[in-house]
C-alpha positions as a printed NumPy array, in Angstrom:
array([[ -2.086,   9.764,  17.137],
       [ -4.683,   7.159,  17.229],
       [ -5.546,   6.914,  21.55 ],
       [ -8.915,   6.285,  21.946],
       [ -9.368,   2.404,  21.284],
       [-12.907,   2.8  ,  22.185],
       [-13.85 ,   5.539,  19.501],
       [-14.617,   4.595,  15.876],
       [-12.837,   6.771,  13.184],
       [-15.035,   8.057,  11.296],
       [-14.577,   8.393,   6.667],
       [-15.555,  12.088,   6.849],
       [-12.691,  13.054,   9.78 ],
       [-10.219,  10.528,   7.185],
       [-11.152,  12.179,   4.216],
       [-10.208,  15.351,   5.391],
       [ -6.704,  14.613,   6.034],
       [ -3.266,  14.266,   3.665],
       [ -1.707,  11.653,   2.778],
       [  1.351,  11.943,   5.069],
       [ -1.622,  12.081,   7.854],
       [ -3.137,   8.764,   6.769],
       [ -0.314,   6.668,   6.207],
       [  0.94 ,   7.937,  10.217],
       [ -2.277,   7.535,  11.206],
       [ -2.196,   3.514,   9.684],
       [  1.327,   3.133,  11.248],
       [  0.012,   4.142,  14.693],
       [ -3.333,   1.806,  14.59 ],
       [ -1.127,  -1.207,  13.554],
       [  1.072,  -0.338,  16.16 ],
       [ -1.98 ,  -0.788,  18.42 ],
       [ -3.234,  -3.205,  16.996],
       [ -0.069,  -5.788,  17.527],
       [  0.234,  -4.455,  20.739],
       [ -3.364,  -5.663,  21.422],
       [ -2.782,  -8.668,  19.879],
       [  0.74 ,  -9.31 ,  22.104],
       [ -1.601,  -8.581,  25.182],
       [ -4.476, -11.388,  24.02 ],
       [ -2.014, -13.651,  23.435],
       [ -0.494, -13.316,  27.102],
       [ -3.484, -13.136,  28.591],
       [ -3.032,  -9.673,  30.093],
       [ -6.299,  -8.561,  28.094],
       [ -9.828, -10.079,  27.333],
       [-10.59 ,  -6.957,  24.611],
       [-10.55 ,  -9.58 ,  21.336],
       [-13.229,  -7.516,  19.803],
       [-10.657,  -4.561,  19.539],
       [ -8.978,  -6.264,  16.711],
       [-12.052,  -6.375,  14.662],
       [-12.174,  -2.6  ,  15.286],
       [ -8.492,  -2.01 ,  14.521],
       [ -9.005,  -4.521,  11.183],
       [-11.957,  -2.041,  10.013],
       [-10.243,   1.309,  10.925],
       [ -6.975,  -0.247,   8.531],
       [ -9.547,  -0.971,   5.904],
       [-10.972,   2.674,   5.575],
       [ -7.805,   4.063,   5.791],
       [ -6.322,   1.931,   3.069],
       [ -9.637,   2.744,   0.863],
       [ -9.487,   6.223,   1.266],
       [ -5.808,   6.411,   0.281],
       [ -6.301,   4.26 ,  -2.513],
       [ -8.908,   6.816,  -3.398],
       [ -6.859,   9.822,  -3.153],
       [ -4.072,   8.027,  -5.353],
       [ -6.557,   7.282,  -8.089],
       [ -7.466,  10.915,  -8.125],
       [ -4.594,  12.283,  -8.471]])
């Protein structure tokens, strides 16, 4: 489960990982991600630069399973 908001994911740790894993792990950063948003938006949080990092983290995930599909 992604946790650490702070922490950027790295392609070798992704690579590593199934399918199954990758498409959980891309439900549980959107998850965060519109939570984040919901909190900016009500002004419980300042953190806007979190969704760039949640925007990238969906973007290697999606390339790397767009990778493993074209392998197989």
């Amino acid at each position: 489960m992604w946790v650490d908001k702070e922490k950027k994911m790295k392609t070798i740790d992704l690579r590593k990982k199934s399918t199954d894993e990758l498409e959980k792990e891309l439900l549980d950063i959107r998850k965060a991600q519109f939570s984040a948003r919901m909190q900016i938006s009500t002004q419980q949080s300042n953190k806007t630069d979190q969704l760039g990092k949640f925007q990238k983290d969906i973007a290697r995930i999606k390339t790397i399973l767009a990778e493993k599909l074209n392998q197989s």
